[in-house]
N, C-alpha and C positions, 0 to 999 in steps of 0.2 A: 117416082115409081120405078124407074131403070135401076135406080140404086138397089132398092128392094130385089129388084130378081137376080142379080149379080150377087149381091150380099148371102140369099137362099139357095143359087149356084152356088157359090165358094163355100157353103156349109155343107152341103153335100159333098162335092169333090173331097171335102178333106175330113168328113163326119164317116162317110160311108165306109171307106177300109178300113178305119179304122174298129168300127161295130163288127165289121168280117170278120177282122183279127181277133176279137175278143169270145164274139158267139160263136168262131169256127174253130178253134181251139182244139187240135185234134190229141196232144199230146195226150198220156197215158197218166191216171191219176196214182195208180200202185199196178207194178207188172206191165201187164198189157192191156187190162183194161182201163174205163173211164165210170165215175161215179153213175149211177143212171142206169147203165147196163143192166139187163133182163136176166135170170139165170143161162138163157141158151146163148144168147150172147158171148157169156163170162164162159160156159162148157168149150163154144166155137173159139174163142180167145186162149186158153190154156191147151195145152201140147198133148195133155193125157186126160186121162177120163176120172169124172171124179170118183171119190172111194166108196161117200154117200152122200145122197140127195135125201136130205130132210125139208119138211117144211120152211121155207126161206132161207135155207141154207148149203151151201156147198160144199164138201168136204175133200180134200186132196190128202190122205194123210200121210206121203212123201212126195216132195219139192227140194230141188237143190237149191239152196241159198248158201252162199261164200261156198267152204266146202262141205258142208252139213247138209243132209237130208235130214227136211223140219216138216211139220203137218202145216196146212192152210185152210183156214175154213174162209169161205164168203158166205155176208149174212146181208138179207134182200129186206127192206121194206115193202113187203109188197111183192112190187114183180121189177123191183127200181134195188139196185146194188147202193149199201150201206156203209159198208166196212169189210174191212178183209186184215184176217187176222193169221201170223206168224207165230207157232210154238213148237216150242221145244222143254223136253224137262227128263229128271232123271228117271232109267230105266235098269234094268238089269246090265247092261252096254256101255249106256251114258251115265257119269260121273257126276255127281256138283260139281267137279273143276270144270270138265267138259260146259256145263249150264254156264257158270262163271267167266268163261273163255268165250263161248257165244256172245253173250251179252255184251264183255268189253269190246268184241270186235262190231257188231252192231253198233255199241255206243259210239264208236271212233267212225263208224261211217257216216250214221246219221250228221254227225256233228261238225264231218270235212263238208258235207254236204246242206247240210242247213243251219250250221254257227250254232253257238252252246243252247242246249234246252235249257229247260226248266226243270230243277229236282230235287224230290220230294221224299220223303222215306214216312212209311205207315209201318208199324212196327218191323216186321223182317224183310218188306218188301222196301224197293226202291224204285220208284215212277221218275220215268226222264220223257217231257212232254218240247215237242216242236211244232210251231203252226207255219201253213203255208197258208194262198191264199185260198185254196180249197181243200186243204186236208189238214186234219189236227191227226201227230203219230206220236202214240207214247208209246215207250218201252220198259216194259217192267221186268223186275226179277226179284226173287225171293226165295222165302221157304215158305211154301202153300200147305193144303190138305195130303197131297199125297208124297211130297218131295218138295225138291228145287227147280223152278222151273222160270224162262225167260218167256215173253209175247210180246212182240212187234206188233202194233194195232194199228192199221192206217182208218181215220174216220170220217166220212166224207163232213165239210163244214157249211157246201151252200143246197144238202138235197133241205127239201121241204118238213118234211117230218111226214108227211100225209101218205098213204099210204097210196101207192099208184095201180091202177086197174088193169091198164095194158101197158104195153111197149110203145106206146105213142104218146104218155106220158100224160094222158086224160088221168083227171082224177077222180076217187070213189066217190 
């Protein structure tokens, strides 16, 4: 019987921080926030005010990323953060080479940063997908409906799908 609660000690001692480590996890999933995150949250999290607020979704429509000002949208399940999406494409200003030139330098970072994706080409487009243990990020470029355009897509990989009620993470 002594054995027994030494054994259930030693499992604690060495289970417990280890569960801390995992469930306290504070790091940032894309930016500065974390998958889950509420809209006001993600508003309190970002530096500037969004451009628009639609239904489940956020909109920044400039952001500095490298040296490019790119729009961001964040799109909510609910009242629980989804994905968060990076675009860019051509405008009267911005060039295809310009789109072209984003994309490779995105692709070279993704790729110091999380080893070669996965990639795919559907007709004019070319999808380059990378998994983490909680985010699936592809980046695509092409030639779309209105031009050439590049999207960085971070997707969260462990929210539920269910659509969340509050900020407390009860479900509908």
């Amino acid at each position: 019987m002594n054995f027994f609660f030494k054994a259930v000690a030693a499992a604690f001692i060495f289970l417990l921080p280890a569960t801390g480590l995992l469930y306290g996890q504070q790091n940032a999933d894309v930016r500065t926030v974390r998958w889950g995150f509420t809209p006001k949250q993600v508003k309190e999290a970002e530096p500037t005010k969004p451009t628009s607020v639609k239904r489940e979704k956020l909109i920044y429509a400039r952001v500095p990323l490298n040296d490019r000002m790119v729009g961001l949208e964040y799109e909510f399940n609910g009242d629980s953060l989804l994905s968060a999406s990076y675009y860019y494409y051509t405008t009267a200003s911005i060039t295809k080479d310009d789109v072209l030139a984003a994309s490779a330098e995105f692709d070279k970072q993704m790729t110091e940063k999380y080893g070669r994706g996965k990639t795919a080409l559907l007709g004019d487009t070319k999808n380059t997908v990378w998994l983490t243990p909680r985010t699936q990020i592809t980046l695509s470029v092409g030639n779309v409906d209105r031009g050439w355009s590049v999207e960085l897509v971070y997707l969260c990989r462990v929210c539920s799908g269910q659509p969340v009620k509050d900020g407390k993470g009860k479900r509908e």
